[in-house]
C-alpha positions as a Markdown table, in Angstrom:
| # | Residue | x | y | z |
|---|---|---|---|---|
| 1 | Unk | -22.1 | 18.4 | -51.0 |
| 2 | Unk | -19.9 | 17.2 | -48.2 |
| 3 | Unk | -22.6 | 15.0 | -46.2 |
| 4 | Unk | -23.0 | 13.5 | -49.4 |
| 5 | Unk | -19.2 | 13.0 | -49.8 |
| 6 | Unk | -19.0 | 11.6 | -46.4 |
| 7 | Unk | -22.5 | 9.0 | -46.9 |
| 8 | Unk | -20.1 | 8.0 | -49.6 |
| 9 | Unk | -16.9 | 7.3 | -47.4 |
| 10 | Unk | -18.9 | 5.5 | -44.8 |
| 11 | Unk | -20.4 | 3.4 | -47.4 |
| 12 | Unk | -17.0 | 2.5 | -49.1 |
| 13 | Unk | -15.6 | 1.7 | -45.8 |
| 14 | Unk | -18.1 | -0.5 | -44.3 |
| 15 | Unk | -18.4 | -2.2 | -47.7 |
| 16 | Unk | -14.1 | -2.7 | -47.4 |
| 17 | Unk | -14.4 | -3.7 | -43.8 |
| 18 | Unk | -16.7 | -6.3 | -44.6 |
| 19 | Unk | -14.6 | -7.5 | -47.5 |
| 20 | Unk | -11.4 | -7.8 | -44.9 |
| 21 | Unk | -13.7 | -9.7 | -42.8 |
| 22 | Unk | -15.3 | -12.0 | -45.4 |
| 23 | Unk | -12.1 | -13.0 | -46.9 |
| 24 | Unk | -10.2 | -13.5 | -43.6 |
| 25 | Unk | -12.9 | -16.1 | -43.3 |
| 26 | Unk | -12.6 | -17.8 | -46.0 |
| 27 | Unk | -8.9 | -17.9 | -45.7 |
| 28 | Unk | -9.5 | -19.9 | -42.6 |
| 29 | Unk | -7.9 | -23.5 | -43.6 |
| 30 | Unk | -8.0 | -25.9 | -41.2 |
| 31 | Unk | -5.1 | -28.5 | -41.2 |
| 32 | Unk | -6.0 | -31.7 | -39.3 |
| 33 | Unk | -2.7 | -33.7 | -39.2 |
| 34 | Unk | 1.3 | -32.5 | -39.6 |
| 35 | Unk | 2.3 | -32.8 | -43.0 |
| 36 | Unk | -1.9 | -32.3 | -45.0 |
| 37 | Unk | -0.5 | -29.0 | -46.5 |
| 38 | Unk | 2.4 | -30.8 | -47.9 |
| 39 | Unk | 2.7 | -31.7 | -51.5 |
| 40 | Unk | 4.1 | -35.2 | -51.0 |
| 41 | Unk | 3.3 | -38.1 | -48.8 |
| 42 | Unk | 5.5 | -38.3 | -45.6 |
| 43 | Unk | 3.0 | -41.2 | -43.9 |
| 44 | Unk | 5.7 | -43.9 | -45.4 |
| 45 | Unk | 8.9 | -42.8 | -43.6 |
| 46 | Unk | 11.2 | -45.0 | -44.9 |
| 47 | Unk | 10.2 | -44.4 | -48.2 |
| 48 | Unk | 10.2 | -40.6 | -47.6 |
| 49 | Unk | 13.6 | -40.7 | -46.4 |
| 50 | Unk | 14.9 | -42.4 | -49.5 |
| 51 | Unk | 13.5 | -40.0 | -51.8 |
| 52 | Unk | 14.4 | -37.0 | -49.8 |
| 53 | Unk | 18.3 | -38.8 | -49.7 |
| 54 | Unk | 18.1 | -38.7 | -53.1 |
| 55 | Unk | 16.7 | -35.7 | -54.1 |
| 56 | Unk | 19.6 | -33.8 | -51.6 |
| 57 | Unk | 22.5 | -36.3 | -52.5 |
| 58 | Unk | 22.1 | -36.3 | -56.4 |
| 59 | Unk | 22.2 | -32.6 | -57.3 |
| 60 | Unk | 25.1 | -32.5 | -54.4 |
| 61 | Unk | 27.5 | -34.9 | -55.9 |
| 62 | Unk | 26.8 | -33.7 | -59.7 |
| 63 | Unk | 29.4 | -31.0 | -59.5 |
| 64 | Unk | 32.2 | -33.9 | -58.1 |
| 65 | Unk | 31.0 | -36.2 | -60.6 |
| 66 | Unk | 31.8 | -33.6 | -63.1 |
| 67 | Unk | 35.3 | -32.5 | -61.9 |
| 68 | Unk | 35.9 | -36.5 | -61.7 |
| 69 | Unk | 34.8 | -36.8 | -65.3 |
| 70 | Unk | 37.5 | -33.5 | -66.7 |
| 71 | Unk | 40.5 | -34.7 | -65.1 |
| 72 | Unk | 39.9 | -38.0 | -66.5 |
| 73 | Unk | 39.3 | -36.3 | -69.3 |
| 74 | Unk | 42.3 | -34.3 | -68.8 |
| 75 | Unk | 44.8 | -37.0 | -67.8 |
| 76 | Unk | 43.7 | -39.0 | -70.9 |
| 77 | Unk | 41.8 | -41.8 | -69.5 |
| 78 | Unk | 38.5 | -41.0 | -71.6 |
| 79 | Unk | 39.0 | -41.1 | -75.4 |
């Protein structure tokens, strides 16, 4: 009963070691240049550092614009 139980652990072992192994492999990804395992395109800097200006400027100043926009409100200015 327990070389049996044991023929059984050894089996399920080897067969998870080898899983570990084979998936570590797989997971192997090899990246050639900086910037391939990005999901934009950062080969155009100029271009790159527009869009990035924008995309950290606008949601920045929305809150200002806002507060702008209420005391105008506020004060009258907008009917």
């Amino acid at each position: 009963m327990s070389s049996t139980l044991f023929t059984r652990l050894n089996a399920m072992r080897s067969l998870a070691r080898r899983q570990t192994l084979q998936s570590v492999r797989r997971s192997h990804d090899e990246i050639t240049y900086k910037g391939q395992n990005l999901p934009f395109d950062i080969s155009n800097h100029r271009l790159f550092a527009i869009k990035f200006t924008l995309f950290m400027a606008v949601p920045f100043a929305v809150p200002f614009i806002i507060v702008r926009y209420q005391l105008k409100k506020a004060s009258g200015q907008y009917a």
